[in-house]
N, C-alpha and C positions, 0 to 999 in steps of 0.2 A: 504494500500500500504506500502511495509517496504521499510524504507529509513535508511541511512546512513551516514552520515556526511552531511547531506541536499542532497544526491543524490541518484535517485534509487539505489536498492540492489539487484544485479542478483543470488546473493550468495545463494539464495533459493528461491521457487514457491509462488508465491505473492497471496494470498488470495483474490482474484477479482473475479466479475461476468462479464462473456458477453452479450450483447444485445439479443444474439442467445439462451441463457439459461434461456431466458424470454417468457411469452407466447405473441407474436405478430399476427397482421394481417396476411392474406395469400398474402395479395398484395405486403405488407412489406419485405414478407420473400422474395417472389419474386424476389423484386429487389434485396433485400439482395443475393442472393446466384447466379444471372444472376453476378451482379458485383461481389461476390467472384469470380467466376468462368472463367472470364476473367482474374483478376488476377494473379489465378493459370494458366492461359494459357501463358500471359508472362511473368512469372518467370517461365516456362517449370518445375512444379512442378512434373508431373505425371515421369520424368526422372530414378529418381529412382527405381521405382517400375516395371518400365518397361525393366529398366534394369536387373533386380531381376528376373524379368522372365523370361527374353532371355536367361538366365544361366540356366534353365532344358534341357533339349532331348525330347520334346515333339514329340508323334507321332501324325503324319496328319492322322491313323484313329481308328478304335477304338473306344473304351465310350470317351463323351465328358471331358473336361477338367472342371470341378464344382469349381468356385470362390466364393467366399460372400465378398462384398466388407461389412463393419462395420460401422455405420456412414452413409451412402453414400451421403445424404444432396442432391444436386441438381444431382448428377448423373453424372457429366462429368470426371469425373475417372474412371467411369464403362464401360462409353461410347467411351472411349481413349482404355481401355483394349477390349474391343470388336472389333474396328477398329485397333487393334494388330496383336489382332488372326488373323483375314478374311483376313491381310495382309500377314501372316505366314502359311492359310491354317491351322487353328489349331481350331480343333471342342472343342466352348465351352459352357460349361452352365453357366449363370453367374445371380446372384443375388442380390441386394443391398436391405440392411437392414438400418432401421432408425425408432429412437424412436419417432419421428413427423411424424405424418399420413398427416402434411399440405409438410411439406416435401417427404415424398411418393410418393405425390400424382403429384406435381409441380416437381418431376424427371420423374415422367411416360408423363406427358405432353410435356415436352421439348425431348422424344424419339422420333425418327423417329419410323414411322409404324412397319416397316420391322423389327427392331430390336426386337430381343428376349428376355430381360432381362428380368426378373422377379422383380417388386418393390414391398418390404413384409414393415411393418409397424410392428414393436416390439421388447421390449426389449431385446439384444441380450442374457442377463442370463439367460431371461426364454423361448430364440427362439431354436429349435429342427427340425433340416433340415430332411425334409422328403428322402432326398439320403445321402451319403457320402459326404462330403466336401474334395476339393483337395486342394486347396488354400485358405487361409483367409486374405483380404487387408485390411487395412484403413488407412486414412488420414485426420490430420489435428481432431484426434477423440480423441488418449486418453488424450491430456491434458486440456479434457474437465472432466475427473476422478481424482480420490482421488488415493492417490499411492495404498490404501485397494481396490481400484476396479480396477487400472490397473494389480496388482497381478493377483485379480481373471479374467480379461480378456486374459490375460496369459495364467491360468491354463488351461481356456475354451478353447481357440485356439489349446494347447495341446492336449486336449480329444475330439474335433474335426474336426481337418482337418488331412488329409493321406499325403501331403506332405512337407507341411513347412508354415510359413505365415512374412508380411510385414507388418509394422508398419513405414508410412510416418510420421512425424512429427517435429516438430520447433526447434530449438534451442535457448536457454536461453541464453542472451546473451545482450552486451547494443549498441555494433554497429547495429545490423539488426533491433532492436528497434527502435532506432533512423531513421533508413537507409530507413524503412517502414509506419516512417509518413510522411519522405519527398514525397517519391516516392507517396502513396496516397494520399494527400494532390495535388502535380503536376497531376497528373492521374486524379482527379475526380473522382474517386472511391464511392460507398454509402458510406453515410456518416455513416453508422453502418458498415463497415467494416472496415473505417479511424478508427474506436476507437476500434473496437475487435480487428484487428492485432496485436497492437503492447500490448491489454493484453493477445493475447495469447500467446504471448512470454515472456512475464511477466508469466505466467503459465504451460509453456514449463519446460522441463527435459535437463540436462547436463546429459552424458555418464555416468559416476560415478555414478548418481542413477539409471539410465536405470540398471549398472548390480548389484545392490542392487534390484532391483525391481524384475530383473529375476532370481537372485540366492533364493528371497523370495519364488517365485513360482515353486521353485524345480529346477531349471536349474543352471548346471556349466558354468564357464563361457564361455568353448570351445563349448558351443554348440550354443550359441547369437553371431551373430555379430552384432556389432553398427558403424555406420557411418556415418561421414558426408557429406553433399552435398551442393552446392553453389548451390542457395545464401539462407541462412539461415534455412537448413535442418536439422536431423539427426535422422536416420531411424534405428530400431531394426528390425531383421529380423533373421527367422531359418527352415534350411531344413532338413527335414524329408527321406527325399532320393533321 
């Protein structure tokens, strides 16, 4: 942990592991990711990205609209952007990738029947969609990478998705650190998510590297935008057309 005058040090990405980056039970993860998942429900985390979406011209017919969420973990981001569309009339295909097959599997379970998603289990570097990719989401994914892998998760999005892609994630910071052990601490939250939050914000990115990160991966800077979002967001995002 880098400290500072005996204080944490937001000044840079603190070298920590999460509980989540451990091989745990399937029951563990479970609860792990039901209590994530409420979490992100109230702190209206999916906001951004839905907002991100409402800004295309989607047509109601046509080929479907083709997502890959990255990460997807328990799936209720996939299942928010599903429950989007079918609100909007907007035909989609939508996919969530994740390098835990016990995560896969415990998003497919928590799907309603009816729902169509697709839950694939692999590495996204060496995952190869068998259609076109229109969209590529994730959240709360890459400051679980190395700035050498957020690059190349960059470059990837670039070479395949056809219209743009969203990158939800945390802000670096020592108010919403603080701010997120009161709140889960009060909440009752698992207790593996009380001590990943607030290192994952200890592991979070400030603006100023997000565009060191995408200027690395070949991109200027008019063609990222980065912003923030209450309460303790900031999302990289770029469209394609």
């Amino acid at each position: 942990m880098s400290l500072r005058s005996g204080k944490l040090d937001f000044s840079r990405r603190a070298q920590l592991r999460e509980i989540m980056d451990e091989p745990c039970e399937r029951e563990y993860m479970r609860a792990y990711l039901e209590s994530l998942a409420r979490v992100n429900r109230w702190l209206v985390a999916m906001r951004p990205t839905l907002a991100w979406l409402d800004g295309f011209h989607l047509p109601r017919d046509g080929e479907p609209l083709r997502i890959l969420d990255v990460g997807c973990g328990y799936g209720d981001g996939l299942r928010r952007i599903e429950r989007w569309a079918r609100e909007r009339e907007i035909r989609v295909q939508l996919t969530g990738l994740d390098l835990n097959p016990d995560a896969s599997a415990i998003a497919a379970e928590a799907t309603e029947a009816e729902s169509e998603i697709e839950w694939v289990t692999g590495d996204v570097f060496a995952y190869l969609p068998q259609q076109r990719v229109d969209i590529v989401v994730s959240a709360l994914f890459t400051h679980h990478l190395s700035d050498e892998d957020v690059v190349r998760f960059v470059r990837w999005m670039e070479s395949h998705c056809a219209m743009g892609w969203f990158i939800n994630d945390l802000s670096r910071a020592s108010m919403p650190y603080h701010q997120f052990k009161w709140f889960a601490r009060l909440a009752g939250v698992h207790p593996g998510v009380q001590h990943d939050g607030p290192v994952s914000i200890q592991r979070a990115f400030v603006a100023s590297e997000w565009r060191k990160l995408c200027e690395a991966a070949g991109l200027n800077a008019q063609d990222v935008t980065i912003a923030g979002w209450k309460p303790a967001r900031l999302c990289v995002s770029r469209r394609t057309q």
